[in-house]
C-alpha positions as CSV (number, residue, x, y, z in Angstrom):
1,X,25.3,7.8,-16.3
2,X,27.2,7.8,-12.9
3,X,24.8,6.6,-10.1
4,X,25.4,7.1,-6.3
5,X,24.0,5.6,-3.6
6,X,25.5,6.9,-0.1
7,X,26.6,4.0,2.3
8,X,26.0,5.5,5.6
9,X,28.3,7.0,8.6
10,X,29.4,3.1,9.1
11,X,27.5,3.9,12.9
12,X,25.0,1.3,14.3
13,X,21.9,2.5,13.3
14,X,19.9,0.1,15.8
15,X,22.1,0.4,19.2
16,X,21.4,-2.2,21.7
17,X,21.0,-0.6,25.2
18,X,22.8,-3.1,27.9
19,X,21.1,-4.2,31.1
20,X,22.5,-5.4,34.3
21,X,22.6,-8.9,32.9
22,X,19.8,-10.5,34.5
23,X,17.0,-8.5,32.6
24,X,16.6,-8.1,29.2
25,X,18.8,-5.9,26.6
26,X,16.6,-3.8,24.4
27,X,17.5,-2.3,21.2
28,X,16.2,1.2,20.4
29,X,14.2,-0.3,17.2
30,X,12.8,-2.6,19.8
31,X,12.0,0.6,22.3
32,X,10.6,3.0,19.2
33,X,8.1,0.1,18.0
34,X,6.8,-0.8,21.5
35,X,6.4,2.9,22.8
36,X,5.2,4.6,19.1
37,X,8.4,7.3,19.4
38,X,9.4,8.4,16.0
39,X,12.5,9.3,14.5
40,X,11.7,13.2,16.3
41,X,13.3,11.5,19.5
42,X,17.2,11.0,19.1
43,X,18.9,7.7,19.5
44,X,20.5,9.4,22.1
45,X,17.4,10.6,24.1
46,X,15.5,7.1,23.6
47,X,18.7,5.6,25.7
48,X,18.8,8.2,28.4
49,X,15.3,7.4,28.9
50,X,15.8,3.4,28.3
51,X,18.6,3.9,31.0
52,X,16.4,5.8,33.7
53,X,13.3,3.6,33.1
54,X,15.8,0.3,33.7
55,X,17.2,1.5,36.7
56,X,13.9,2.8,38.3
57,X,12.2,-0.7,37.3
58,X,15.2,-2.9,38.3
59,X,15.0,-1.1,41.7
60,X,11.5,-1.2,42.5
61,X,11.5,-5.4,41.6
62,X,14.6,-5.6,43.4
63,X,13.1,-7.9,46.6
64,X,11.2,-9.5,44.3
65,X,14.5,-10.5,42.2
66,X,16.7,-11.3,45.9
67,X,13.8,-13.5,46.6
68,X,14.0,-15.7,43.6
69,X,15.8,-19.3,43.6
70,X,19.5,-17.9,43.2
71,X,19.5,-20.8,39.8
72,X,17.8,-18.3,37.5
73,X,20.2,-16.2,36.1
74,X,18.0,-14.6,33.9
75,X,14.6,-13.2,34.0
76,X,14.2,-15.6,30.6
77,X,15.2,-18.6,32.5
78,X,12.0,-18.3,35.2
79,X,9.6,-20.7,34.3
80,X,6.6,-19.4,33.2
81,X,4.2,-19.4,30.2
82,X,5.5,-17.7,26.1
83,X,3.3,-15.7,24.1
84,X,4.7,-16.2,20.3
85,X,8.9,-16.7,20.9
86,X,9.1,-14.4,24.0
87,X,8.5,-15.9,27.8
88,X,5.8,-14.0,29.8
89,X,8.3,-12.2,32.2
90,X,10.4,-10.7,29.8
91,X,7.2,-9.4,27.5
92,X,5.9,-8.3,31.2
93,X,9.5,-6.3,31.9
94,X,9.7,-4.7,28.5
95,X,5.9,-3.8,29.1
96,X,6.5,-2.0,31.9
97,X,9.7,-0.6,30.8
98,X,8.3,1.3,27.6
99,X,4.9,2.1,29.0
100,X,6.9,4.0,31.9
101,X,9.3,5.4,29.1
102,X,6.1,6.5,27.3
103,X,4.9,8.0,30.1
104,X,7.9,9.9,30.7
105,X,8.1,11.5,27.4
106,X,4.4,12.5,27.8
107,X,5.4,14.5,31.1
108,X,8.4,15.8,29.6
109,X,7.7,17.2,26.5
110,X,4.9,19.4,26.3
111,X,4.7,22.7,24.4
112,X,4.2,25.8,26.1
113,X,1.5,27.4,25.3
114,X,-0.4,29.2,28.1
115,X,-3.5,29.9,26.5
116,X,-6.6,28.1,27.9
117,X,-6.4,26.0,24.7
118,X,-2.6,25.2,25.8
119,X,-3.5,24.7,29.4
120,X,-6.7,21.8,28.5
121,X,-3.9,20.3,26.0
122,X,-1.3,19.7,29.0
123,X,-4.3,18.6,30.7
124,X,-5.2,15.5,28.6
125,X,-1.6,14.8,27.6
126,X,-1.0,14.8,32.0
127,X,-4.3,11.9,31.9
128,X,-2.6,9.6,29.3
129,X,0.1,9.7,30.5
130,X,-1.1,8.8,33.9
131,X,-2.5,6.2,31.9
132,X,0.8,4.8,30.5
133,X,2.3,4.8,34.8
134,X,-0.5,2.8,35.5
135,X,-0.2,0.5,32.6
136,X,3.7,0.1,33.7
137,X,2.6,-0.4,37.5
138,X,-0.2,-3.1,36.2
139,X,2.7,-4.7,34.2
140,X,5.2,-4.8,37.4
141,X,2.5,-6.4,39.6
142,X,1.6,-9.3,36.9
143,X,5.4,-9.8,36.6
144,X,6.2,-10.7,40.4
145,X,3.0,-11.7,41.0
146,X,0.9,-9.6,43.3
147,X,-2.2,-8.3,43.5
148,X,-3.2,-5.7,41.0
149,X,-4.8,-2.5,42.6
150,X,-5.9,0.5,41.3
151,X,-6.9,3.0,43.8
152,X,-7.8,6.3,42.7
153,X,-8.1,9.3,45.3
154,X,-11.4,11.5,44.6
């Protein structure tokens, strides 16, 4: 009896998705446990998103980073409390990073439907993922240290 057991397409089946350097790399294992995306969303899709959430956190932190003593080259390096084997800032970063990819994907990728059932659906879906934004924004505010505010218009 012949037995075969494939090997694979030899590609990296968890890609790491690069940084600028002075905030962390996440791999898209990392990014599909933290944000509950299943194997439906490509590799590919996960790191377009990874990318757009980096660049739209890295920007709106960036005085807070250009006011930093210039000797931490890495958001790792900032002294600050751990939580298990990960320093406060980076689980802070990657918190806000997947809850705004989260969030993203929520917006993004409704069904259309336009019954009234469809419409109440995109309704909810619209309310967590506010909820995922806020808990991004929360995260941001912990991480450089202000004031958390929640202000909600009525």
């Amino acid at each position: 009896m012949n037995d075969f057991i494939p090997s694979g397409n030899g590609t990296d089946t968890n890609p790491t998705i690069s940084n600028d350097g002075f905030y962390p790399d996440l791999t898209v294992d990392e990014l599909r446990n933290r944000t509950g995306l299943g194997s439906e969303f490509k590799d590919a899709r996960i790191i377009a998103l990874a990318v757009d959430a980096m660049i739209e956190i890295n920007t709106t932190i960036m005085a807070w980073r250009q006011s930093l003593n210039p000797a931490y080259s890495q958001l790792a390096s900032i002294p600050c409390a751990a939580y298990g084997n990960e320093p406060e800032k980076v689980h802070l970063y990657k918190t806000a990073l997947c809850a705004r990819i989260r969030a993203v994907v929520l917006e993004t990728t409704r069904d259309y439907d336009s019954t009234r059932d469809g419409h109440n659906k995109a309704d909810q879906l619209e309310t967590v993922a506010d909820t995922w934004f806020r808990q991004s924004a929360e995260a941001i505010a912990r991480l450089t240290d202000r004031n958390r505010a929640t202000i909600e218009l009525i």
